[in-house]
C-alpha positions in Angstrom: 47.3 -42.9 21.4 51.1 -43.1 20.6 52.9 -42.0 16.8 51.0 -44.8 14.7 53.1 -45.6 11.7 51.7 -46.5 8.5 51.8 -50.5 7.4 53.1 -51.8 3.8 50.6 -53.6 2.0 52.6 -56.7 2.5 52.6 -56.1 6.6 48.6 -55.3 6.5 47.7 -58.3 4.6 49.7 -60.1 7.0 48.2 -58.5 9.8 44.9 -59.0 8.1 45.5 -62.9 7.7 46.5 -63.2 11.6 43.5 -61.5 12.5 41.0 -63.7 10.5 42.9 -66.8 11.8 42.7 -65.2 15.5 38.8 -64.2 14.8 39.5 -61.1 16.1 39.8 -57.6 14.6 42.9 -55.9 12.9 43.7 -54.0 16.1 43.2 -56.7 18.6 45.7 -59.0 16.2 48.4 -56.3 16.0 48.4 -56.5 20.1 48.6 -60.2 20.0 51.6 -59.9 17.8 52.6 -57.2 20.5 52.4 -59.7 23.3 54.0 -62.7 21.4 57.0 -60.4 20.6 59.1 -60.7 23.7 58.6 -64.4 23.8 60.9 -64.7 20.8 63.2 -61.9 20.7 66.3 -61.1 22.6 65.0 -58.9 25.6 68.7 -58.0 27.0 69.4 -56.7 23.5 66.3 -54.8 23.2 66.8 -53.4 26.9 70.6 -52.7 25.6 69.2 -50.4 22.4 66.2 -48.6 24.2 66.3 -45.2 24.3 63.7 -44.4 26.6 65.0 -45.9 29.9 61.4 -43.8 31.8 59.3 -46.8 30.7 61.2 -49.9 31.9 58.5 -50.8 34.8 56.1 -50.8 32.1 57.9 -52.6 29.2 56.8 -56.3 27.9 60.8 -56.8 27.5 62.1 -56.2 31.1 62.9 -59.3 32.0 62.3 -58.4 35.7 58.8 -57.6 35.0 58.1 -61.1 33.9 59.6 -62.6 36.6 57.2 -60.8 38.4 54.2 -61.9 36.6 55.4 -65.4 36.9 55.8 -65.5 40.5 52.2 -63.9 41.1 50.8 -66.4 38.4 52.7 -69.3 40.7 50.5 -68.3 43.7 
């Protein structure tokens, strides 16, 4: 498991409330927020400020890797 950093109180119940509205536990809602992330926020930015460049096949916010998923989902 990667560094795990520790959540506010306001972040947990916040996390707690999008769990019990999901119907899922805390940990599966934290990877839902995960997954929803790059379909709001400014990939090219994020791409610009990453620091670890070893990971970009893998990352949710590499733009090429969704256009992958998209054409696969199209067929």
């Amino acid at each position: 498991m990667a560094y795990t950093p520790e959540l506010t109180m306001q972040s947990s119940s916040s996390l707690r409330r999008i769990s019990w509205a999901l119907g899922v536990p805390m940990t599966q809602g934290i990877e839902f927020v995960f997954d929803y992330l790059p379909k709001i926020l400014d990939k090219e930015l994020i791409c610009q400020e990453c620091r670890d460049k070893s990971k970009c096949s893998e990352c949710s916010f590499n733009n090429q890797r969704q256009n992958e998923k998209e054409v696969i989902a199209q067929e």
